[in-house]
C-alpha angles and dihedrals in degrees: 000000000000098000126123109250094220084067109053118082129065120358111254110239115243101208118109113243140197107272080217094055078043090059096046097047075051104054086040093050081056094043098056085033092056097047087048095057093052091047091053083039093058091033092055093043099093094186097042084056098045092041083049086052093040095052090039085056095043089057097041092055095038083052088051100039086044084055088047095051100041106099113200116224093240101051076043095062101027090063093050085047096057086039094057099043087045091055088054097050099046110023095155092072097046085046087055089045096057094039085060099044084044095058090041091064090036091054090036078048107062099018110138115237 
């Protein structure tokens, strides 16, 4: 209680040490202390962290879109090949197809305003 705060904490060792082993707790104290004080630093920066999250979610996605998007030549060339086998198996359907798509310009085509 009546005690001076100064004095209360960890005991102070009483054996002598190397100035040389001195200097080096020292640089490693600043060192810790000085990574500590960054990491409160970014921690405390709201924006840096949003803007960090905002660009981490941009590349992932661009990553995943540029995957998506990314035909390989063989799927390329295996689906033109089953469109085009199925065309010749079954033209009747792709005839009716273009009739329709044909009558849809014309009538797009000439359509008054």
């Amino acid at each position: 209680m009546g005690e001076d705060p100064g004095t209360t904490g960890a005991p102070v060792a009483t054996e002598s040490k190397d100035p040389e082993q001195i200097r080096e707790e020292i640089e490693a104290t600043r060192q810790e202390l000085g990574d500590t004080v960054e990491a409160l630093a970014y921690k405390a920066d709201v924006k840096a962290r949003v803007r960090d999250k905002i660009g981490w979610t941009k590349d992932s996605a661009a990553a995943k879109l540029g995957k998506a998007r990314a035909p390989s030549p063989a799927n390329v060339a295996s689906g033109a090949t089953q469109v085009s086998q199925k065309a010749r198996e079954n033209p009747v359907p792709l005839g009716v197809a273009g009739v329709f798509l044909g009558g849809f310009l014309i009538g797009r085509l000439t359509k008054r305003s």
